[in-house]
C-alpha positions in Angstrom: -27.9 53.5 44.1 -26.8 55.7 41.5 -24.0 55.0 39.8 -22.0 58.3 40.3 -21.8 56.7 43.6 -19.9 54.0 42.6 -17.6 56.2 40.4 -14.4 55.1 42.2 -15.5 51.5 42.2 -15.9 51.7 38.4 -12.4 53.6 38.0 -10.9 50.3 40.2 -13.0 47.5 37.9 -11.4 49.3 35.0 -7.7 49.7 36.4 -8.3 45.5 37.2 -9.7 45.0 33.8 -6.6 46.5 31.6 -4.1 45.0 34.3 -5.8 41.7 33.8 -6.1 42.3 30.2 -2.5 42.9 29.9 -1.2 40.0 32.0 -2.7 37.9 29.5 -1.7 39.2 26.8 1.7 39.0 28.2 1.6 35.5 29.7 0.8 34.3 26.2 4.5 35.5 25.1 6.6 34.0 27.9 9.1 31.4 27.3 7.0 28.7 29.6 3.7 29.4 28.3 2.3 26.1 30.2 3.6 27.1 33.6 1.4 30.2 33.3 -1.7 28.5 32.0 -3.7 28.9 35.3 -2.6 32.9 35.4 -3.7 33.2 31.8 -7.3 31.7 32.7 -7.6 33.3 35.8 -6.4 36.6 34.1 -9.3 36.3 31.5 -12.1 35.5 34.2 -11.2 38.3 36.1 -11.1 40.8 33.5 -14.3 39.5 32.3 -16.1 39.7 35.4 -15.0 43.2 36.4 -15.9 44.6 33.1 -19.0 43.0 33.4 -19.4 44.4 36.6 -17.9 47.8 35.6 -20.9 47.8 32.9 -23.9 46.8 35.6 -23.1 49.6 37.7 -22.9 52.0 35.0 -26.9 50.9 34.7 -27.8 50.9 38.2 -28.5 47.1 38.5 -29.9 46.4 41.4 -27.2 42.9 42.2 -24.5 45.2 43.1 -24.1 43.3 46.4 -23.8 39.7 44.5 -22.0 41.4 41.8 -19.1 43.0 44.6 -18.8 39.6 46.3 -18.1 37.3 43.2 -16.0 39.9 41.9 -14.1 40.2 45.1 -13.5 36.1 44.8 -12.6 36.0 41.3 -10.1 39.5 41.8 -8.5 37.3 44.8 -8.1 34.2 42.9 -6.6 35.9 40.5 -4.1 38.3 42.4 -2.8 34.7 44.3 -1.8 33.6 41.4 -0.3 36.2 39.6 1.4 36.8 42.7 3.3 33.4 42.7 4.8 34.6 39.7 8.4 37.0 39.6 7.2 38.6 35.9 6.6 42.4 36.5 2.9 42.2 34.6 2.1 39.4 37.0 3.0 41.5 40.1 1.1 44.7 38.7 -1.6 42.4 38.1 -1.7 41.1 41.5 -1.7 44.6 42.9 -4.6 46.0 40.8 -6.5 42.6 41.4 -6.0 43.0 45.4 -6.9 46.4 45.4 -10.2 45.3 43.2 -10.9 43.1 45.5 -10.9 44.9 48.7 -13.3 47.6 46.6 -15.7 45.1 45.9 -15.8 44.2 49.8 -16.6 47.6 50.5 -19.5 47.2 48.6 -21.0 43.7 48.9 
């Protein structure tokens, strides 16, 4: 597959990515910094896996259905917990990570 097929997909990793990415950054300034400690991890291996991701398809690699599925986990993962928490990066994180996630599905 060509990767102007997967244009949207890429557009969706990226959105996920700078959510993630900003969640982080973020959760690293709020008063409880412990209590966020597992949305701070999960933030990073989510970002990191959908840029990684965003990258493979951008070369055609031929693991896109692996690629979708673990990205799909990690992207739920992550939008569960940024979910459990009321901060409005966490929630926008939890959207763009949901919305990841069911665009990897598609996919895998």
């Amino acid at each position: 597959m060509s990767h102007v097929q997967h244009q949207e997909l890429i557009a969706t990793l990226h959105e996920c990515v700078m959510a993630c990415n900003h969640c982080f950054d973020a959760c690293l300034k709020e008063e409880d910094v412990k209590m966020m400690a597992e949305c701070i991890r999960l933030d990073r291996e989510c970002s990191e896996i959908c840029a990684y991701f965003e990258k493979a398809l951008a070369r055609n690699t031929p693991f896109v259905a692996k690629l979708a599925t673990l990205c799909a986990q990690v992207c739920e993962a992550c939008g569960n917990e940024c979910k459990k928490h009321d901060h409005e990066h966490c929630q926008k994180c939890a959207e763009a990570c949901f919305k990841c996630a069911e665009a990897c599905k598609k996919v895998a």
